[in-house]
C-alpha positions as CSV (number, residue, x, y, z in Angstrom):
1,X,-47.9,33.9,-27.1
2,X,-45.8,35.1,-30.0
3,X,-43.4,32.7,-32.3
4,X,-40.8,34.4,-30.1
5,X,-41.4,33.9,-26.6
6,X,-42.0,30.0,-27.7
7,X,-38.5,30.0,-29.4
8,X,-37.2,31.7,-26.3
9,X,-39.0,28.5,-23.9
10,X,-37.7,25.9,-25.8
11,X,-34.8,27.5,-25.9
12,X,-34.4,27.6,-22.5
13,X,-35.6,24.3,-21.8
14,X,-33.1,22.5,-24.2
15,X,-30.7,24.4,-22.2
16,X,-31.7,23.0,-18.9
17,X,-31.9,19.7,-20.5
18,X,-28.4,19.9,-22.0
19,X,-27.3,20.9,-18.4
20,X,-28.8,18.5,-16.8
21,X,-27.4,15.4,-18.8
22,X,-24.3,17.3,-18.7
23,X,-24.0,17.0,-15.0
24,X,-25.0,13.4,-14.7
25,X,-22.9,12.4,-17.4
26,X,-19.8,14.1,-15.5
27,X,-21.4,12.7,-11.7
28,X,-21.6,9.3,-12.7
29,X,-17.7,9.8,-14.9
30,X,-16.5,11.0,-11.5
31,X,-17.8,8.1,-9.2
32,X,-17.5,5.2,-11.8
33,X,-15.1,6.3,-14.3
34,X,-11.7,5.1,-14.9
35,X,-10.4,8.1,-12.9
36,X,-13.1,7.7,-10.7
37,X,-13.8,7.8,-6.7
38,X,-14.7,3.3,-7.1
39,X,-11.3,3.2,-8.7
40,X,-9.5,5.2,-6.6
41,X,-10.4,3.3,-3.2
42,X,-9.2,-0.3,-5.5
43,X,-5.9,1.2,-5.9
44,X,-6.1,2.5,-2.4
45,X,-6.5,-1.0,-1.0
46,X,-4.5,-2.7,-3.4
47,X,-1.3,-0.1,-2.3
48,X,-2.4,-1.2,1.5
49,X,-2.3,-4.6,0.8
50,X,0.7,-4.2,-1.0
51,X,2.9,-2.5,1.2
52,X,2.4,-4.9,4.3
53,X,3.2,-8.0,1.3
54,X,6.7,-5.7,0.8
55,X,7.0,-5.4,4.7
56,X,6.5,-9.2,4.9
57,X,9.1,-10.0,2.3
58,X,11.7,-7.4,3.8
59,X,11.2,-9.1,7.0
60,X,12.0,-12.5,5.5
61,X,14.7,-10.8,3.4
62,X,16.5,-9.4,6.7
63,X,15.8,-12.8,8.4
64,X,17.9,-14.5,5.2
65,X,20.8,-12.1,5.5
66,X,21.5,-12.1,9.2
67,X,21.3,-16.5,9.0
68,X,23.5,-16.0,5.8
69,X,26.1,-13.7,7.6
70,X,25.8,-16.3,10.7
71,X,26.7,-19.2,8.8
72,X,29.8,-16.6,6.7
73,X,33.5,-17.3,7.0
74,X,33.7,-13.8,8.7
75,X,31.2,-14.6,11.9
76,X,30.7,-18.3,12.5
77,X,27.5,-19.3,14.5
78,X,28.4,-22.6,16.0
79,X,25.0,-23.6,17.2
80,X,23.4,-22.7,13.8
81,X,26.5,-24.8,12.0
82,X,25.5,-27.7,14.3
83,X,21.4,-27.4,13.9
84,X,21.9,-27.1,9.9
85,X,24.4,-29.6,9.8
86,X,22.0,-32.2,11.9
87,X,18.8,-31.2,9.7
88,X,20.7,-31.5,6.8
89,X,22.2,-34.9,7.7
90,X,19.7,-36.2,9.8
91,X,21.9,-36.8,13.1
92,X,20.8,-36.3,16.5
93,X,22.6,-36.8,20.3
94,X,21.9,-39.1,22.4
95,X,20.2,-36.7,25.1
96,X,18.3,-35.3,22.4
97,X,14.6,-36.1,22.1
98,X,12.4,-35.0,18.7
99,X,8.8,-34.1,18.8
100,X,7.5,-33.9,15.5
């Protein structure tokens, strides 16, 4: 073999090398980088897990509002009046019995 067919091999072969590094580098970038597929499932889970803790407080939120607008000068819940009133103050009736 001549000088130049050598050149030409290692040539090549640092090439392929280079390539190959290259590509793992970038594989394991895309799977465990901070861009990468793990991340990406987190975030995933943690937007799931979010979302039903926003649909649990908008529940709770909606709950408040309609015992708030029950209990407002404008619509006045009587039976809601007297069960806050009693839990507040401690009263009961006489045909009243309490299980705690």
């Amino acid at each position: 073999m001549d000088q130049n067919t050598k050149s030409r091999r290692f040539l090549g072969y640092t090439t392929s090398v280079g390539v190959a590094v290259l590509v793992i580098y970038f594989s394991i970038t895309a799977v465990q980088g901070p861009y990468g597929l793990r991340n990406l499932f987190k975030l995933e889970q943690r937007e799931i897990e979010l979302q039903a803790k926003l649909a649990r407080v908008t529940q709770q939120r909606i709950e408040a509002q309609n015992r708030t607008m029950r209990l407002s000068d404008q619509y006045l819940d009587l039976d809601l009046l007297d069960e806050q009133a009693r839990k507040v103050l401690g009263y009961i009736r006489s045909d009243e019995i309490i299980i705690q």
